[in-house]
C-alpha positions, 0 to 999 in steps of 0.5 A: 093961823096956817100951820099947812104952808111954808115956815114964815107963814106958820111963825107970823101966825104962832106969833100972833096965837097968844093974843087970839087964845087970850081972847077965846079965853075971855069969849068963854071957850074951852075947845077948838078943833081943825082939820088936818090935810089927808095928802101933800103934793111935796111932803111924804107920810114922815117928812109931813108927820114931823112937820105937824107934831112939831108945828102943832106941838108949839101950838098947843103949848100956846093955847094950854096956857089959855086953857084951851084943848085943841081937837084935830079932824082926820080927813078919810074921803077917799076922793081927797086923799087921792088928790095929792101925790104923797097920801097922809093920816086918814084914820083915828089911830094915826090921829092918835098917834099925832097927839103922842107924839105932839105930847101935850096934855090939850090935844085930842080928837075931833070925831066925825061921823063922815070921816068915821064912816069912810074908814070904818074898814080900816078899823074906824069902827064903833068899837074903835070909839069906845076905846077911847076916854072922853077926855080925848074927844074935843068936839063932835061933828054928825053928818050924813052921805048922799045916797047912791053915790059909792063910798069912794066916789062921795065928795068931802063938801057935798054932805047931808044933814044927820038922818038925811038919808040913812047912808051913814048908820049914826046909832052906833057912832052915838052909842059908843059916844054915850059908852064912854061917857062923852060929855062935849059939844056935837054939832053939824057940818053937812057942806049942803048946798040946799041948807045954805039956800034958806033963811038963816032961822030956818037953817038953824032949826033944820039943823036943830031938829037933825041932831035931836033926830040922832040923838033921840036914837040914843034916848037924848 
């Protein structure tokens, strides 16, 4: 379903979520994630926060009572954020701030290494990560930067593979993970081009062999 577009859009989907989150039920999954839009052409920071702790709200409801939790992605590329007239939530806190004012008890965070590291200044720090309790985390995502391309100047769909490169420091992001206690999925999202290019058994054990690269940082 769309909750980022005009209002019938958003009823024909939310009409249709009971029947989709039955079937995640019996497909076994207990989190999902999505992203949310850094900017808005139309819409200022209040109006588009309104919009989305209303709209995600009757989402959530929907997804609890398949026992679902709902994990939304702060987006903190720079570059996007700018493409838009109006900004909106780029930072941990604001995202936090979404899910109170949502005020279920199934929503939470999906925690990127790329967006963390693209407003760690802003207090997205390792030390912000362990000031949260696991159960707000929904999912986990590690990627990497490319290299010599300036922090404001990356591309949100242009990434690499967790320790790629080195760009994005992830021993800190994963120790604070292990601090609390995180306990859920991580996976990667690099956008590489590179990737996509081989076979899909050689994608998966590059990808593979990248977490486990991260995670042995941390003794996993």
């Amino acid at each position: 379903m769309d909750f980022r577009k005009d209002e019938e859009t958003f009823k024909n989907g939310l009409a249709e979520l009971p029947k989709q989150a039955a079937g995640l039920k019996r497909a076994g999954l207990k989190r999902i994630g999505t992203w949310l839009m850094p900017c808005h052409d139309e819409l200022t920071y209040l109006a588009n926060f309104k919009q989305h702790a209303d709209r995600l709200r009757e989402v959530a409801k929907v997804l609890g009572d398949s026992g679902l939790m709902l994990g939304f992605e702060y987006v903190g590329t720079a570059s996007l954020m700018a493409s838009k007239k109006f900004p909106f939530l780029h930072t941990m806190a604001e995202t936090r701030e979404l899910n109170a004012a949502i005020g279920t008890d199934n929503v939470g965070l999906v925690l990127d290494s790329w967006h963390w590291w693209h407003w760690w200044q802003a207090g997205d720090s390792a030390e912000a990560i362990r000031e949260l309790k696991s159960e707000e985390i929904a999912l986990v995502d590690l990627n990497d930067a490319p290299k010599g391309v300036k922090k404001n100047a990356q591309e949100d769909g242009k990434r690499e593979l967790p320790m790629a490169t080195g760009v994005i420091d992830v021993k800190p992001f994963l120790e604070s993970l292990v601090a609390i206690g995180y306990d859920g999925p991580v996976r990667a999202e690099p956008f590489n081009q590179a990737l996509r290019d081989l076979e899909d058994d050689a994608a998966c054990a590059a990808t593979s062999a990248a977490i486990d690269k991260g995670f042995a940082l941390v003794g996993g």
